[in-house]
C-alpha positions in Angstrom: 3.9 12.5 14.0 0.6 14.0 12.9 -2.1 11.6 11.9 -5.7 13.5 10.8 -8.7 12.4 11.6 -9.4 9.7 8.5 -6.1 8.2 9.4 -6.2 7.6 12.8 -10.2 6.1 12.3 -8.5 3.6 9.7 -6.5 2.8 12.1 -8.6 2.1 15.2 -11.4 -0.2 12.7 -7.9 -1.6 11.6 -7.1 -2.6 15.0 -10.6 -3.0 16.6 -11.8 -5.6 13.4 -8.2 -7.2 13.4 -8.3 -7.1 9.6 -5.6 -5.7 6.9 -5.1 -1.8 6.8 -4.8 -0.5 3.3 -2.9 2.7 3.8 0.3 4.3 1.4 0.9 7.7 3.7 4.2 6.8 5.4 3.5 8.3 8.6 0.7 6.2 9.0 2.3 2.8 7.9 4.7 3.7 10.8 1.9 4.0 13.5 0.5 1.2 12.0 3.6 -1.2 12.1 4.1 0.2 16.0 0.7 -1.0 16.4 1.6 -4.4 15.2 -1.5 -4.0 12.5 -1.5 -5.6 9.2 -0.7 -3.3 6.1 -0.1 -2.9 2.6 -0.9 -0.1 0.4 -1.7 0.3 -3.1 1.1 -1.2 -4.8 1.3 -4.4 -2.0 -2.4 -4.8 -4.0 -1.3 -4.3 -7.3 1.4 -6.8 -6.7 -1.2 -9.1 -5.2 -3.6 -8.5 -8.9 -0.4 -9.2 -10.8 0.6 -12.7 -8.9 -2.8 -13.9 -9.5 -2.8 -12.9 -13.1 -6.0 -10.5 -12.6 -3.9 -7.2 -13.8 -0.9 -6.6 -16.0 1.6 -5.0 -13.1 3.9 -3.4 -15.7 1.1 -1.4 -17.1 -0.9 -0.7 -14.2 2.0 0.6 -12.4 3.0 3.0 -15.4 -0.6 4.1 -15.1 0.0 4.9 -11.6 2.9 6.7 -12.6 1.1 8.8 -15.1 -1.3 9.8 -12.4 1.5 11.4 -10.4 1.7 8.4 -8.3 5.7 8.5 -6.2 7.0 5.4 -7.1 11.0 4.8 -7.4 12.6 3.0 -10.2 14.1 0.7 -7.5 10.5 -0.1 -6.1 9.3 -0.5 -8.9 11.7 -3.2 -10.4 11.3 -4.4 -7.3 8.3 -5.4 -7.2 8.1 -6.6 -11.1 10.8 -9.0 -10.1 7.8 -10.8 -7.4 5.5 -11.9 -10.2 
């Protein structure tokens, strides 16, 4: 597993501030969750917006998708079926 440089700083502020790692590369969420570090990425923070009625989910994740973002039609029902 390759991490670059920007990912494996993330990782060690992550782990030397003990605070949550916002990250959406897989590889990374896997050195991450062997590091026993907190994560989520960008739709764990959409999801968050949505709960707390700050964003509409639906449409904020279709704009993702529009912006090329990868995003399953199983995730994303998913995670419309949290809020």
């Amino acid at each position: 597993m390759y991490l670059d440089a920007g990912e494996s700083e993330a990782i060690v502020l992550a782990k030397e501030k003990d605070c949550l790692l916002i990250i959406d590369d897989g590889d990374v969420r896997k050195a991450a969750k062997n590091m026993n570090l907190n994560i989520t990425g960008t739709v764990g923070i959409l999801l968050k917006a949505g709960k707390d009625r700050k964003i509409d989910l639906r449409e904020s994740l279709d704009e993702l998708n529009a912006c090329g973002f990868r995003l399953s039609e199983k995730v994303r029902d998913f995670v419309l079926s949290k809020i």
